[in-house]
C-alpha positions in Angstrom: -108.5 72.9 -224.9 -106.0 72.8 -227.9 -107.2 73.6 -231.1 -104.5 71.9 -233.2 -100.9 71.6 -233.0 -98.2 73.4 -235.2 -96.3 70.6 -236.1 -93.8 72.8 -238.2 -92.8 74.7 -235.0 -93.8 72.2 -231.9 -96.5 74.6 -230.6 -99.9 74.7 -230.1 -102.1 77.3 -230.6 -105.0 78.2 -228.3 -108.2 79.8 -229.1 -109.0 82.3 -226.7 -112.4 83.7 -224.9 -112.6 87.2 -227.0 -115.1 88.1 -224.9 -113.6 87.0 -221.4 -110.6 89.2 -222.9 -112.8 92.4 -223.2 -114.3 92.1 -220.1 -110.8 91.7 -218.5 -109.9 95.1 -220.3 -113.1 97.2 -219.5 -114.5 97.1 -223.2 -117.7 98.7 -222.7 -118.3 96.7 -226.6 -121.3 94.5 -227.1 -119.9 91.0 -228.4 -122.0 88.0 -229.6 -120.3 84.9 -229.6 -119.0 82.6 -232.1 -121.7 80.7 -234.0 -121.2 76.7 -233.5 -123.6 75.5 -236.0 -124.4 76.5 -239.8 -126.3 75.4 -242.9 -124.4 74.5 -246.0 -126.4 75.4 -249.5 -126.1 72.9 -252.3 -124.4 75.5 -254.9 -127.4 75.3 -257.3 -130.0 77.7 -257.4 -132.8 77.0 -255.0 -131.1 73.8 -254.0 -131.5 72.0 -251.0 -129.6 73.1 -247.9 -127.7 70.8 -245.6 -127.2 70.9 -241.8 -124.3 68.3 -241.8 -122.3 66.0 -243.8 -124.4 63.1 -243.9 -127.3 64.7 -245.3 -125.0 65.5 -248.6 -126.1 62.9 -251.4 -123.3 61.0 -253.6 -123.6 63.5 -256.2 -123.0 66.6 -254.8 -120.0 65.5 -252.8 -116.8 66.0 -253.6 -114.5 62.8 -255.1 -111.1 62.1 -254.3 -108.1 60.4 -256.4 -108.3 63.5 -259.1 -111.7 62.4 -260.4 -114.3 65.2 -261.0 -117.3 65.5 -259.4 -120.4 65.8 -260.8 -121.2 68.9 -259.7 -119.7 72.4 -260.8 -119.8 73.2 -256.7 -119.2 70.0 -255.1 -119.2 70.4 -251.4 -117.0 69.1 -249.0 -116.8 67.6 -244.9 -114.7 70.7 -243.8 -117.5 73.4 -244.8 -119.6 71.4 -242.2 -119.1 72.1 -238.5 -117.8 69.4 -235.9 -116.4 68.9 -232.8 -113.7 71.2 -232.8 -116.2 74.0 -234.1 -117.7 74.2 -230.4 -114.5 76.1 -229.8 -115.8 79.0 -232.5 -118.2 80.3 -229.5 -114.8 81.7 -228.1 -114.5 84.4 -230.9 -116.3 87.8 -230.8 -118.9 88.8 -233.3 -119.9 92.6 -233.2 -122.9 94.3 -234.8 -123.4 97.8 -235.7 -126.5 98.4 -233.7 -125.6 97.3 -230.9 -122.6 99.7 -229.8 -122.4 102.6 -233.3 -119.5 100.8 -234.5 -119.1 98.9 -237.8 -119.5 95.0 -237.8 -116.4 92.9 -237.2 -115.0 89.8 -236.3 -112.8 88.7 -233.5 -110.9 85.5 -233.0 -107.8 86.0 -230.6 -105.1 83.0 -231.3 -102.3 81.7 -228.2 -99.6 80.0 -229.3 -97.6 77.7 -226.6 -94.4 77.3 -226.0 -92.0 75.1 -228.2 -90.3 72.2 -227.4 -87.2 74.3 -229.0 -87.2 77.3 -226.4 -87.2 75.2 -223.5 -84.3 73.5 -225.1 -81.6 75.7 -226.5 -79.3 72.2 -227.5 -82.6 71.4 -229.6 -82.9 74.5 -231.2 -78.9 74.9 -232.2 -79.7 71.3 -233.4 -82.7 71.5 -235.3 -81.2 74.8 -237.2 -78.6 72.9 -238.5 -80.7 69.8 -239.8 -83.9 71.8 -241.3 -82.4 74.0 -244.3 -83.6 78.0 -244.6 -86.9 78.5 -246.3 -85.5 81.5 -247.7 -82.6 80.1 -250.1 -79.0 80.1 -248.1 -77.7 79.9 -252.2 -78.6 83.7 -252.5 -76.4 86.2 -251.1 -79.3 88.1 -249.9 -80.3 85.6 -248.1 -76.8 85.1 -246.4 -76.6 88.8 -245.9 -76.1 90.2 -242.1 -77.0 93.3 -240.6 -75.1 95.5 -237.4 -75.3 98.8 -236.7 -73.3 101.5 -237.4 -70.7 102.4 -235.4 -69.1 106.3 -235.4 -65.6 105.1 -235.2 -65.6 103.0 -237.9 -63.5 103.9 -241.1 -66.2 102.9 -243.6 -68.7 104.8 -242.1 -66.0 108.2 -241.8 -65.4 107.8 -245.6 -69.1 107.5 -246.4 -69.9 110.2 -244.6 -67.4 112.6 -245.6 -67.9 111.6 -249.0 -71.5 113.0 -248.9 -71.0 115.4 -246.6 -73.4 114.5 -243.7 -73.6 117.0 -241.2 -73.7 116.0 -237.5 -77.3 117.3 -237.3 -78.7 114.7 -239.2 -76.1 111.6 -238.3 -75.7 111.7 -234.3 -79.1 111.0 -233.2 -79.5 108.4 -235.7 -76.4 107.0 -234.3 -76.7 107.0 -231.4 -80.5 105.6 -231.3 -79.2 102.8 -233.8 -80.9 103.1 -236.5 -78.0 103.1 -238.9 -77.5 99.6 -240.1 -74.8 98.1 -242.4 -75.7 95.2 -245.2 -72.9 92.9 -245.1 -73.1 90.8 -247.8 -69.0 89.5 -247.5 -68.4 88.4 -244.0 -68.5 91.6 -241.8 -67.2 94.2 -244.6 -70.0 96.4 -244.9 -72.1 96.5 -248.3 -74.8 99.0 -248.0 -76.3 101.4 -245.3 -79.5 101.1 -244.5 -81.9 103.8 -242.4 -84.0 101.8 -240.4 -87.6 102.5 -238.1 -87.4 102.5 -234.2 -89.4 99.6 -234.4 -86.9 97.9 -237.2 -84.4 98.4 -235.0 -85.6 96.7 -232.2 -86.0 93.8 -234.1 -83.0 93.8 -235.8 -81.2 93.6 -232.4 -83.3 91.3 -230.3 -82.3 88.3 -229.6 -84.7 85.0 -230.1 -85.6 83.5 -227.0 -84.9 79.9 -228.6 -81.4 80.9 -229.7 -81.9 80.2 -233.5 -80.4 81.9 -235.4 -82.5 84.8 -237.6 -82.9 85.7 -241.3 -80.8 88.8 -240.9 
């Protein structure tokens, strides 16, 4: 069963057994699941406690249309469960005594497929009709990164310039973690040190072919 759908990115999102997961792995863990059901308190002291939405009177409810309610704590349909929150018994509760651990909570989220990546016309499409969240106006934002390369004049005048030694430039190289800033077209701005893992983001390539922030 789908849990909702993502409307911002055409994907649904799954929740998944936790406990089906652990038992797949080996986990020798102790999981309860997901509670269904719950009782809502009133928000006043020694008030009355509801099991669902229908038993909330007038005045404790919450009121649309930017009027107040007449309650300090009015209470609201979503804090009660429903239909959808019989899908909660797939997530993983875990209690100290049971396995000497600490007490956590597990819910394990799958997101589908996008109508975008199994369409890569769609994707170069929608890119150019949904504008950047992050501000194409700034030149950070319109910056782009590639890696060094050893051959490159900018990179010879840098390093000579501070006197890098070979010792701490060629593995750095040649693992590509080096990284140029180009905030002008492809005339490097600043060099940037990057993690393995930073990297290996920089230079993937998105399955749906649109384009990245960097």
């Amino acid at each position: 069963a789908k849990w909702h759908q993502d409307v911002r990115h055409d994907a649904t999102v799954e929740l998944v057994d936790a406990a089906c997961l652990m038992r797949e792995a080996g986990c020798s863990l102790v999981a309860d699941p997901g509670v269904t059901a719950w009782k809502v308190p009133s928000g006043k002291k020694f008030g009355p406690i509801f099991s669902h939405w229908g038993e909330v009177p007038e005045d404790l409810r919450i009121i649309e249309n930017g009027k107040k309610a007449e309650t300090r704590w009015p209470l609201r349909p979503d804090m009660f469960p429903d239909e959808a929150s019989l899908q909660l018994s797939r997530c993983a509760r875990f209690y100290p005594q049971r396995s000497n651990t600490g007490g956590f909570f597990v819910a394990v989220f799958k997101k589908g497929v996008p109508e975008v990546m199994r369409d890569p016309s769609l994707a170069a499409q929608q890119a150019k009709q949904q504008p950047s969240r992050l501000g194409r106006s700034h030149p950070l934002a319109r910056a782009t990164w590639r890696p060094v390369k050893a051959d490159e004049a900018a990179w010879i005048a840098l390093r000579d310039f501070y006197g890098l030694t070979p010792c701490w430039y060629e593995d750095k190289l040649r693992d590509q973690l080096l990284f140029w800033q180009c905030l002008h077209g492809d005339e490097p701005s600043r060099l940037a040190l990057l993690s393995p893992g930073a990297s290996r983001l920089a230079l993937a390539q998105p399955g749906d072919r649109r384009p990245l922030p960097w």
